[in-house]
BALO-572866 format. One record per atom (N, C-alpha, C): x, y, z. Coordinates in steps of 0.05 Angstrom, whole numbers, plus 5000, padded with zeros to 4 digits. Layout:
N
XYZ;...
***
This chain:
395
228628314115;227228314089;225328074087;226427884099;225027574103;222027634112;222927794142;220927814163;218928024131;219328204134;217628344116;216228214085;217628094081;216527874052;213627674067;214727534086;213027374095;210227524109;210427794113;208427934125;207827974105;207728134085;206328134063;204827994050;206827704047;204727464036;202927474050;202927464077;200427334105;198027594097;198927804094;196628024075;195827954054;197027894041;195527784012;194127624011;194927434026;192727174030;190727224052;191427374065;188927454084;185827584055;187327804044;185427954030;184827774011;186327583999;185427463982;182727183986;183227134013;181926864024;178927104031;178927394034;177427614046;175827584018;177327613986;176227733969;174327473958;176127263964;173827003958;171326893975;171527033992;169226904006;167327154004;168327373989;165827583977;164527403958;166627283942;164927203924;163726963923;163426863949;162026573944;158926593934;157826413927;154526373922;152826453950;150226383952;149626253968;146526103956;147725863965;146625633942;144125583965;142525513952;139125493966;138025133946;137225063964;135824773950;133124853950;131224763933;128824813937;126924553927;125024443951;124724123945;121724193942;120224143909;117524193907;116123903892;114223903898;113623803864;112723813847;113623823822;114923913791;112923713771;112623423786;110923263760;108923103769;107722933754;104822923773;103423063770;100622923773;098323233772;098423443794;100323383815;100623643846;102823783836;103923743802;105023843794;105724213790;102124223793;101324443780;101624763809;101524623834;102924733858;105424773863;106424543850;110024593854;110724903834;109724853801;110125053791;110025333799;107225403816;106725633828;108325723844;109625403851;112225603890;114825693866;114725503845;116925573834;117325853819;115325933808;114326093794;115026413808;113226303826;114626573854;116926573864;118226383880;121426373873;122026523858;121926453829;124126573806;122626813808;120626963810;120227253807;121227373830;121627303858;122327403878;125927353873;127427243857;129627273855;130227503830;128127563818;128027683804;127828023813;126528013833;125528263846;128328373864;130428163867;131628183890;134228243870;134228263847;136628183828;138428013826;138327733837;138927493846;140827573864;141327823875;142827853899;142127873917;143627733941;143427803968;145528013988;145528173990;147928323994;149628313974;152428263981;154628183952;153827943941;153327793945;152527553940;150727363916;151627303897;150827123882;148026913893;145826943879;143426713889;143726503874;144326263879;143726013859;142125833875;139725773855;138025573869;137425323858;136925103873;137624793858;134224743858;133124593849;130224593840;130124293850;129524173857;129623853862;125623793863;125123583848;122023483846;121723203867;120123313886;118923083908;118122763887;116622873869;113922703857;112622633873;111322753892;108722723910;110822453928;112422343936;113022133951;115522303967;114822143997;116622264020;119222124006;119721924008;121521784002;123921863981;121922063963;124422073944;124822373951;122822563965;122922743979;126022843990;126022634020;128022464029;130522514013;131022363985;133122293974;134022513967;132922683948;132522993938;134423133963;133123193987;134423384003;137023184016;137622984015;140122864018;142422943996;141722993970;142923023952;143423303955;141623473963;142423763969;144423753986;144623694009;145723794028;148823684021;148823454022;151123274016;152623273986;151923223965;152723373938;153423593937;151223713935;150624093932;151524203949;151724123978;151724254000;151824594003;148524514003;146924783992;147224974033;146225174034;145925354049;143325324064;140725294053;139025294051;137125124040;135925004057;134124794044;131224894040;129624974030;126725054029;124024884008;122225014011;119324953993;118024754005;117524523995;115824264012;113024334020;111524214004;108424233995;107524084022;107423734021;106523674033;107523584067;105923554087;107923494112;108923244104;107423094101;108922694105;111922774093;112022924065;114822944048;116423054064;115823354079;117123524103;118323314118;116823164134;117323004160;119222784157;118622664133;120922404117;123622644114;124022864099;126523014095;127123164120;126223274143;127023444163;130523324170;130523144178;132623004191;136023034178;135723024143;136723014128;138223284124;135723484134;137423734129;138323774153;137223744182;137923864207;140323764214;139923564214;143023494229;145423404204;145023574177;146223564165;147823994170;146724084193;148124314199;145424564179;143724524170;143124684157;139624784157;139124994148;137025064157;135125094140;132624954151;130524874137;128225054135;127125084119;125725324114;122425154106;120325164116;117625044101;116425274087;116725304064;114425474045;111425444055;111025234052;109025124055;107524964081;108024674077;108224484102;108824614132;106624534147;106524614174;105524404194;107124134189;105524004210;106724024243;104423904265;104724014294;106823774296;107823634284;110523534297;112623734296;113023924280;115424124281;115024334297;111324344301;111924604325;110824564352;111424294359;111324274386;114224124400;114323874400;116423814419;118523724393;118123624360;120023634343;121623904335;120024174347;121324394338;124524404336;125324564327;128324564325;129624844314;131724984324;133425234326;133725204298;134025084273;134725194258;132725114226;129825104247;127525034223;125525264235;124925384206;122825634204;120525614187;118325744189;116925684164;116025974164;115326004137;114626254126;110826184108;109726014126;107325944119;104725974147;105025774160;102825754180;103625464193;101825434217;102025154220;099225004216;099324784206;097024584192;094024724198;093924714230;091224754253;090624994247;091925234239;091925474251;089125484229;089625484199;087125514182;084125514189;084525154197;082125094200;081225144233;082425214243;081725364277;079625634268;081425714255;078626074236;076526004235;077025754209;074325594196;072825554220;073225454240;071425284263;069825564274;071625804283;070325924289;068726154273;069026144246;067226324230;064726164226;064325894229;062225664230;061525834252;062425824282;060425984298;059826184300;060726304286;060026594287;057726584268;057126414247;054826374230;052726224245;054026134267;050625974283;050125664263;052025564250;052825384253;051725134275;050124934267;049624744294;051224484290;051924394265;053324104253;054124134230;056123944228;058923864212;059023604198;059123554170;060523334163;064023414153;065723284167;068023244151;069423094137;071623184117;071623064094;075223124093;077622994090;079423054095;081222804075;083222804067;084922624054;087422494085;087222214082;088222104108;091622104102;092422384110;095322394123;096022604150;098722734152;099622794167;098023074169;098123254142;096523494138;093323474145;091723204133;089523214136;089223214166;089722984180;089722934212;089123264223;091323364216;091623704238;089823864225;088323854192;086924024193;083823984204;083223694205;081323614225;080723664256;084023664262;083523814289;083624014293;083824134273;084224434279;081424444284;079224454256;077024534255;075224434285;076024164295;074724054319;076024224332;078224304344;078224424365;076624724377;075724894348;075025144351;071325154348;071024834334;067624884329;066024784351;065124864357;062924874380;060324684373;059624684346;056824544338;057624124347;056924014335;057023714332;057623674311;059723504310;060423314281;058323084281;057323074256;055822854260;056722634238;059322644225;060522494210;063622504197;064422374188;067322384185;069222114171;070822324143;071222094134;073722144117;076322064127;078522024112;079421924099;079622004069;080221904048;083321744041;083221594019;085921474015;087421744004;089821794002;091222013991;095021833976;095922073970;098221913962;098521953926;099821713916;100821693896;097521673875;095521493888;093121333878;091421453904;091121683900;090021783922;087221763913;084821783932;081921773927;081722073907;079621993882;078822173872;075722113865;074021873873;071421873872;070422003895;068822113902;067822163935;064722133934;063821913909;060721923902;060221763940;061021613949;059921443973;059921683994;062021773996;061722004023;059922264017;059422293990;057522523993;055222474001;054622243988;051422124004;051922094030;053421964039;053621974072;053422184085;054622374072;055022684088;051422874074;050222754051;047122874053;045922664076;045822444079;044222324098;045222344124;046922534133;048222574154;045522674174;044822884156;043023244168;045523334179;046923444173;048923634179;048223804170;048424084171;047924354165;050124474140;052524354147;054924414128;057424224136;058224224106;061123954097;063524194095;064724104119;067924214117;069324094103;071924154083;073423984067;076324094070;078224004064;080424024062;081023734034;082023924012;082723763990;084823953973;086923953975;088224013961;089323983930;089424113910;091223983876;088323943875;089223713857;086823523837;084823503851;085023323872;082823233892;081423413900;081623653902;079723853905;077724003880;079723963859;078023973841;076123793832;077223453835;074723303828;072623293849;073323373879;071223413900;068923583889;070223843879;068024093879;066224013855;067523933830;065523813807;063723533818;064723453837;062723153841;060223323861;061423483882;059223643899;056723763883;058623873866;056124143844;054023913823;055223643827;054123503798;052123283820;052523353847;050623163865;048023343874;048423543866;046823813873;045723883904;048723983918;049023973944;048624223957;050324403934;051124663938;046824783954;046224723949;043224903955;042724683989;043424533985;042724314013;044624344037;047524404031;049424304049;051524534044;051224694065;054224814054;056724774053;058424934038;060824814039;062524984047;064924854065;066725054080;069324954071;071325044064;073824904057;075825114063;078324944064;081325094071;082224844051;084225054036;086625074016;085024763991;083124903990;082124713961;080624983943;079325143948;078125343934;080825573928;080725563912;084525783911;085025953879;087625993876;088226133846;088825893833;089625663839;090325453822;087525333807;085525333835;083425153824;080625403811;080425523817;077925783810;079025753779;080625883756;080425903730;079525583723;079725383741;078625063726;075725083724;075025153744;072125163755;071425393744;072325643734;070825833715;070425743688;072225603676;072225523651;069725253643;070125043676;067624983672;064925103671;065425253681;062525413684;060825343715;062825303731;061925153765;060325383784;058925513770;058025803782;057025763807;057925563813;056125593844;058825503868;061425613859;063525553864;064125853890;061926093866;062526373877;061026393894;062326483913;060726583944;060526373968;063426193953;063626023973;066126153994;066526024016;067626164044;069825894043;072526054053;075125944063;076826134083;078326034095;080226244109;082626084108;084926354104;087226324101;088126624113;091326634108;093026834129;093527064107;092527034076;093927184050;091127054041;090727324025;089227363991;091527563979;090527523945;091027683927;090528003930;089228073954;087428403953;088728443979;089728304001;091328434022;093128674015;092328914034;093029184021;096329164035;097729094032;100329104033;101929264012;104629454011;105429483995;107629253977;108529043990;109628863976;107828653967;105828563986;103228463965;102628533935;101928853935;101128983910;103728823893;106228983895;108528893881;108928563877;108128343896;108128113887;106728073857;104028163869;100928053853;101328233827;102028463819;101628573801;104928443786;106928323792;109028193777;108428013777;106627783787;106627593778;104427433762;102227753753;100027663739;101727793721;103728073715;104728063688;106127923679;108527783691;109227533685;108527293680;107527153693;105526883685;103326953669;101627173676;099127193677;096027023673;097127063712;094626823731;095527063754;093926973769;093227123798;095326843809;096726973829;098226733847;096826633869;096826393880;096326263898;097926323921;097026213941;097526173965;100326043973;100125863952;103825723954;106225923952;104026173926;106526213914;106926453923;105626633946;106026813966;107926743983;108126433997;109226424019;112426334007;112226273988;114626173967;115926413964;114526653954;115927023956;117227013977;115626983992;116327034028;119426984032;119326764022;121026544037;124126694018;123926853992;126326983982;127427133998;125727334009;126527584022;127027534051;125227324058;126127214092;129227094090;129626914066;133426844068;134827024070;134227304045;136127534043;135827714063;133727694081;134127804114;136327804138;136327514129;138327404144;142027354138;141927384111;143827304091;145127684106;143527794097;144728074094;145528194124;144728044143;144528124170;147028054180;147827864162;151027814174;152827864159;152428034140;154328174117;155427874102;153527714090;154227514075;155927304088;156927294102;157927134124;156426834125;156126644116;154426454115;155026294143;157426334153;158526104164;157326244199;156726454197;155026544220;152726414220;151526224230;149026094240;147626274260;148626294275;148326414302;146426754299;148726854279;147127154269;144827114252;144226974233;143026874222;140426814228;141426624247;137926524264;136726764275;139326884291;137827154304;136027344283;136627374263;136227634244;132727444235;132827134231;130627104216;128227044249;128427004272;128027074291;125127324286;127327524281;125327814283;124127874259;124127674242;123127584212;121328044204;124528044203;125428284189;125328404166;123228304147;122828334114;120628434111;121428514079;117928584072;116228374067;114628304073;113128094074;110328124064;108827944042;106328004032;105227994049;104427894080;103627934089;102728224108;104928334104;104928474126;107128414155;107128664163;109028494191;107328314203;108828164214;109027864225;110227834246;110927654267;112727634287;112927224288;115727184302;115326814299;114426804331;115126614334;113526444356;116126314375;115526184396;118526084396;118725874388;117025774377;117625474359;118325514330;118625824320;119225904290;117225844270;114625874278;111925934268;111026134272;109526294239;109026494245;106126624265;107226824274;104426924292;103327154274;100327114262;099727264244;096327254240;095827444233;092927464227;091827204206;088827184209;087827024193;085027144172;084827094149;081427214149;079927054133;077427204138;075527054112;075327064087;075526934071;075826964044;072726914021;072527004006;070126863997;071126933959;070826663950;070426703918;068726803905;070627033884;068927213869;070027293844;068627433826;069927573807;071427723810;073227903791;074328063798;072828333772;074928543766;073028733762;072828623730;075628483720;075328373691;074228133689;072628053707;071527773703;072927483721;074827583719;076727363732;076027213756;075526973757;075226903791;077526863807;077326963836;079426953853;077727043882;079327103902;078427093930;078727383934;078027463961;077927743964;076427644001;078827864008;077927754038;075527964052;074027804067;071527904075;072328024102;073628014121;073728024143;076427884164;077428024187;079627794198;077727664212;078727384225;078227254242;079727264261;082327174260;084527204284;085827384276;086027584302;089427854299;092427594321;094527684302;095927574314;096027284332;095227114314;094626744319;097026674321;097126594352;099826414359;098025994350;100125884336;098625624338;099125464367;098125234366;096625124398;099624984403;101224924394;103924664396;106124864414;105525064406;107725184403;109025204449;106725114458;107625054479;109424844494;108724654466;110524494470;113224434461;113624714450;116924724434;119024804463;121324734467;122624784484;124525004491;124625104455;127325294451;125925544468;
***
């Protein structure tokens, strides 16, 4: 009777230790930033987040979604602190979002060899996808170069002969400089990295004149948030736009176009960028992003806040692949591997450094049919862009 009592218990507690680990969470950190004027980007990843948990019914399989919100304030440092407090406090599942690389690069460490897997919304610098790569960091964005590699070569494809560039001096700016150098064929005939940061440069009256007395043909930029908006009003107010063209990656966007419509910056439209996503990519989960999250917010979403969607359905890819099982790593990696979701993009494939391999195109600002300004892509540039590092990842 003994023997049979004690078997029973050992069932009970089997199913019972079975029925609780149905019900665990699975807790996600998400490190943006929230205040500050780059405030206004964090909102957008967050924005999408919460609609993409929304879309998903905050479930993942059986599974409960809870997500921790943590604010960078534009500094690695407290970046850093943020995803220490995730992992270690919270000891979240999932670490994701991260705007900028410097903040990425200061927090990587914190999550990795804290057992857990890091996700970049955003941030793509070539230290993670070459020899820093690592088995259990993915991004659901691009890597830094890949952008402005298009840019370089839609310059030649326009017959393009010279370049001034124009970039904010960090980890992101560096790679999108080389991106653009590595793919443009004409001559730089100038070049000038700005302060960035907390007190980051927002005059650029000295470098515009440098870059008209260059004779360059056209000013590449990379300015992201604010700084791209005070760039484009200082350009239009130096009266450039007819002298110098302008080429940019991730400064002309959904965040910054309604600023510049409301000013009245009309010479904003028919400017040229490339990126991997617009608002008009005929996808069927595209449509479903873009049409929930102009009825919800109602704004057209950015670029952050696509790869921020992404980044819902890429967890619950993986989440669901091992029947909620968290403590499977192993299945896990495999399942986000074959990055198995619906994706605004479109199918996609990773890389073996866990960057995505994916089309790129041309974008050009425009109206839309109610007036609205936003992008609308003109054309691809790259089918299936593996980035350049990725030879140097080992996995």
């Amino acid at each position: 009777m003994l023997r049979k009592a004690l078997g029973a218990g050992l069932v009970a507690a089997t199913m019972l230790a079975g029925a609780t680990a149905q019900a665990a969470e699975v807790k996600i950190g998400f490190v943006t930033t929230l205040t500050t004027p780059a405030g206004v980007i964090g909102r957008d990843m967050k924005d999408a987040f919460d609609l993409g948990l929304e879309h998903i019914g905050h479930k993942m399989g059986n599974l409960d979604v809870k997500v921790l919100y943590e604010d960078d304030g534009f500094k690695p440092e407290i970046g850093k602190q943020k995803t220490d407090k995730l992992v270690k406090q919270d000891d979240v599942d999932f670490v994701a979002g991260f705007i900028w690389s410097h903040v990425l690069l200061a927090s990587r460490n914190s999550a990795l060899k804290a057992g857990k897997f890091l996700i970049s919304s955003n941030a793509g610098p070539s230290q993670l996808a070459g020899k820093g790569c690592h088995q259990n960091f993915f991004s659901t964005s691009w890597q830094n170069d890949q952008t402005p590699m298009a840019l370089g070569e839609v310059l030649n494809q326009k017959g393009v002969k010279s370049i001034y560039i124009m970039a904010p001096n960090y980890a992101a700016g560096k790679n999108m400089v080389s991106g653009v150098e590595r793919t443009f064929k004409g001559k730089v005939l100038g070049k000038d990295m700005t302060k960035w940061g907390k007190d980051a440069q927002l005059d650029f009256s000295a470098e515009l004149a440098k870059a008209k007395s260059s004779g360059a043909e056209a000013l590449f930029i990379f300015y992201p948030g604010k700084a791209g908006g005070a760039f484009i009003k200082q350009y239009m107010q130096a009266g450039l736009a007819d002298k110098l063209a302008l080429y940019s990656v991730f400064t002309v966007d959904s965040i910054s176009l309604p600023k510049f419509q409301k000013a009245k910056m009309n010479g904003v439209l028919g400017s040229l960028m490339t990126q991997f996503w617009a608002p008009d990519l005929d996808t069927p989960q595209n449509k479903k992003f873009v049409s929930g999250f102009k009825a919800k917010y109602g704004r057209y979403p950015s670029f952050y806040a696509a790869q921020s969607y992404d980044t819902v359905f890429f967890i619950k890819s993986a989440v669901e692949a091992v029947g909620g099982n968290l403590k499977d790593m192993d299945g896990m990696r495999a399942a986000m591997k074959k990055a198995d979701f619906p994706s605004v993009r479109g199918k996609y494939s990773y890389g073996n450094n866990h960057f995505p391999v994916q089309n790129f195109y041309l974008r050009e600002a425009a109206a839309d049919a109610d007036g609205n300004w936003t992008t609308k892509i003109v054309k691809t540039v790259y089918t299936s862009h593996q980035d350049t590092y990725a030879s140097k990842c080992k996995m």
